[in-house]
N, C-alpha and C positions, 0 to 999 in steps of 0.2 A: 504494500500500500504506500503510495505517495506522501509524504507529508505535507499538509497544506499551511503555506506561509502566508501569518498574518500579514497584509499589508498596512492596514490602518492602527497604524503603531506607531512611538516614538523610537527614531533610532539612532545612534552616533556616527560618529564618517564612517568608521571601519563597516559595519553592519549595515551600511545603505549598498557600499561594495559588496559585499559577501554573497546576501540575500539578491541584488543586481544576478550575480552568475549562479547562484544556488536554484532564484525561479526557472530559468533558463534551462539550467540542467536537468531542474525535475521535470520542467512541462515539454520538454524537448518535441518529441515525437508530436503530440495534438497541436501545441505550438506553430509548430515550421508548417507542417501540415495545413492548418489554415492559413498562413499566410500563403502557398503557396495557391491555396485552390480560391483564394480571392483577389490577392494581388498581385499571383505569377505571371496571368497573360500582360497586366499594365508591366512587371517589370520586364519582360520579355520584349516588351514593343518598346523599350528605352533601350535593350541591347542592339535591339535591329537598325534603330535611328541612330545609335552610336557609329555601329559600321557605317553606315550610309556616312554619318558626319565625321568620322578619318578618312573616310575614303575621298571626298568632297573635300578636303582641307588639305589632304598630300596632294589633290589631283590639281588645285589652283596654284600653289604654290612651286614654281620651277623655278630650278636651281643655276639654270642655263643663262647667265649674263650675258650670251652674246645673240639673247631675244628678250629682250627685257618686257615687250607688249607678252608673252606668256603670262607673267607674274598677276593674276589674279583676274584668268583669265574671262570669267562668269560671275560678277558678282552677286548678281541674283541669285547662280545656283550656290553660293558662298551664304547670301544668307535664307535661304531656303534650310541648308543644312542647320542653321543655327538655329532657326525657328524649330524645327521639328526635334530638334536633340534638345534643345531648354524646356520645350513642351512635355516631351515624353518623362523626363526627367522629375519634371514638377507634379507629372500624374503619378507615377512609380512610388515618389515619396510620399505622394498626399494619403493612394490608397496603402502603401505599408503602413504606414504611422498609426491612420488610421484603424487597422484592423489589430496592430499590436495593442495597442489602447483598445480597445472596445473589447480585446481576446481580456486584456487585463481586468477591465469592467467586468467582463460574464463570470471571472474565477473568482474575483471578489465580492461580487453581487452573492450565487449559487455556494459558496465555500468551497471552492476548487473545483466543482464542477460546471466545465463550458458549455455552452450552448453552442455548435458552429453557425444555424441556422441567424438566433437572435444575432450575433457580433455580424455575419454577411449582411443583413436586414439594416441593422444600425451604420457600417460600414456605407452602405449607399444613401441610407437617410439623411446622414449627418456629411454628404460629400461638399456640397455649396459652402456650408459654415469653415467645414475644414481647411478647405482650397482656401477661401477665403484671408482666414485669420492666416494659416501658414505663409502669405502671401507677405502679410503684415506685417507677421513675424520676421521676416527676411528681410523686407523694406526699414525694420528697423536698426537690424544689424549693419543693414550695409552704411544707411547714412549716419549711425555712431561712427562707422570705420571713415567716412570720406570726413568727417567732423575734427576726428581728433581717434588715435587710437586709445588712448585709456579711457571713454566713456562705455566703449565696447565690453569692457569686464564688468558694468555695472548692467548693461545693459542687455547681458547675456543670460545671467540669474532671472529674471523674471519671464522673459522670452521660451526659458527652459520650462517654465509650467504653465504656460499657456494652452495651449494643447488638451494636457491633462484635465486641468480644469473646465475648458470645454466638453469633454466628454464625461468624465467623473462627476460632473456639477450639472449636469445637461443644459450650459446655460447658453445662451448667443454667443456671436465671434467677439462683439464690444465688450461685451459683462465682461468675457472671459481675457480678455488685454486686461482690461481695465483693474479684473481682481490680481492679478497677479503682483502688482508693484506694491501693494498693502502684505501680502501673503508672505514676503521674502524680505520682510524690512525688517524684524529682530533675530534672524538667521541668516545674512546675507554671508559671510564672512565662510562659515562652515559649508554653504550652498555653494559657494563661489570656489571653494577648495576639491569640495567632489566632483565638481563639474568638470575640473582643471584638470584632475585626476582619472577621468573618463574618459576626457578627450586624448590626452596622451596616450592609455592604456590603448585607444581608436587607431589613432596615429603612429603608433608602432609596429602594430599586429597590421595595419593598411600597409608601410613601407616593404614588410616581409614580403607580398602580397604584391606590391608593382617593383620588387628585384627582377625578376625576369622580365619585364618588357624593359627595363633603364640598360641591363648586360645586354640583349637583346641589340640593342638600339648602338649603343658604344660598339658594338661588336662589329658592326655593319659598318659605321660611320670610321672603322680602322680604329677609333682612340686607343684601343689597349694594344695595339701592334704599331701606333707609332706612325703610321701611313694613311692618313685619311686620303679616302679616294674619291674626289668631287663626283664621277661619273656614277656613281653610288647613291649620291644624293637624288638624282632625278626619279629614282626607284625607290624613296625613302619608305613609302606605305605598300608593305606586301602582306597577303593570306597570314601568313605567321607572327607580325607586327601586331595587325588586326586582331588574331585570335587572342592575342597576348593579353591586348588593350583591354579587347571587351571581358576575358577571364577575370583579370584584376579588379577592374573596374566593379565585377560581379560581387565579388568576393568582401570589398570594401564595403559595397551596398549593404550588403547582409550584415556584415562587422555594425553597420548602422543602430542594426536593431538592439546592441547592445545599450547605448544611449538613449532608445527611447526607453526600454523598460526601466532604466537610472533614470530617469525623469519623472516616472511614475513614483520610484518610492522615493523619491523626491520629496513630488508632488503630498505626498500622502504624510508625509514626517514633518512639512510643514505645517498641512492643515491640523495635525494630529497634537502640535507646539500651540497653536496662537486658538483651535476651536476645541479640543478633545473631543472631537465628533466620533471618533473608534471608542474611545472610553465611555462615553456617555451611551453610547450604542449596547456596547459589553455590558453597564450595569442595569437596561432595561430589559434584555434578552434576561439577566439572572432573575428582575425581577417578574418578568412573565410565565416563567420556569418552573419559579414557586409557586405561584399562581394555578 
């Protein structure tokens, strides 16, 4: 039997890590499984556009200076590519996110046990709102980053439970911005250290993960032999480059999901600090009980 981990708990840094790879491991199998029978074909159709958009980006791009009209030679079909790889990308993420939260929702709702049916149901219910605020969310990072880099670290903590809260909260895309900056103001500091420490643990395990298309790539390009060979470069995007690109890229994706389920007990260790909504929950179930 599986043991079912409380989420609506308080918990310290180490323990929001732990429990992060501890759900993971126990709900493996139902987990990946729904993710894959709800939001496989949307990620499937971001690896497709991927190719399409390497293939489109080595194909404008010639190396050949003694035609320099080559150099970018379709801009249309340049941002055709760009439009449809940002697209597909933006759906791949919307609907994972969404289905990891809502898978989180159904074990937490049931006591570890999922509904696949409710979380696909809610998955497309809640698509608009989602798309929407994740939109937000993005717009808000980017313009802390174009502003000034250090606003970006404050304004990454609440960005991080927005989401959650949207779904867990069932409330609109605005409520759920808007609750967030109140949610993370006498925890930011701990908040802001697990996050720190997610995204690293992301970015390492992703580096492993694009070693072989960067050897890959040097390898072609001569660097490690010493002789780069220009006439090489006009063949820069081959089948194997490609294959490389879109495995890694796959691989990372997924590594994703570990940060959204870290957001979730996140999410839930905050509400758990400033509302004891899990506590207060706990002693009316004991008092029903008795009852």
């Amino acid at each position: 039997m599986k043991s079912f981990i409380e989420f609506k708990k308080q918990r310290e840094f180490g323990e929001l890590l732990a429990d992060t790879f501890a759900f993971i491991r126990n709900e493996f199998k139902p987990f990946f499984s729904a993710i894959i029978k709800i939001s496989g074909p949307y990620v499937a159709l971001f690896l497709f556009a991927m190719v399409f958009y390497i293939y489109i980006i080595g194909d404008q791009f010639n190396f050949d200076f003694t035609q320099p009209n080559q150099f970018y030679s379709s801009p249309l079909k340049l941002i055709l590519a760009y439009v449809v790889y940002f697209g597909t990308a933006i759906l791949a993420y919307t609907f994972t996110t969404s289905t990891v939260l809502h898978y989180i929702k159904s074990y937490v709702d049931n006591k570890g046990i999922v509904n696949p049916e409710e979380i696909k149901k809610n998955v497309y219910k809640y698509f608009w709102p989602f798309l929407g605020l994740s939109i937000l969310k993005g717009l808000t990072i980017i313009l802390a980053t174009i502003l000034c880099c250090l606003p970006v670290f404050y304004f990454i903590v609440p960005m991080i439970v927005t989401l959650p809260i949207l779904v867990f909260e069932q409330s609109g895309a605005s409520d759920a911005y808007s609750k967030s900056y109140p949610l993370i103001k006498d925890e930011f500091w701990i908040t802001l250290a697990t996050i720190v420490l997610l995204l690293i643990i992301y970015w390492v395990i992703s580096f492993v993960f694009s070693l072989p298309t960067a050897i890959y790539t040097y390898a072609k390009m001569g660097i490690f032999s010493g002789e780069i060979d220009p006439g090489n470069l006009d063949s820069f995007v081959d089948p194997i480059y490609i294959a490389l690109n879109v495995l890694g890229s796959f691989f990372q994706y997924i590594l994703n999901i570990i940060t959204i389920v870290g957001s979730a007990f996140i999410y839930f260790n905050l509400n758990e600090r400033k509302y004891f909504s899990g506590t207060i929950e706990r002693i009316d179930s004991l008092g029903n009980s008795k009852d």
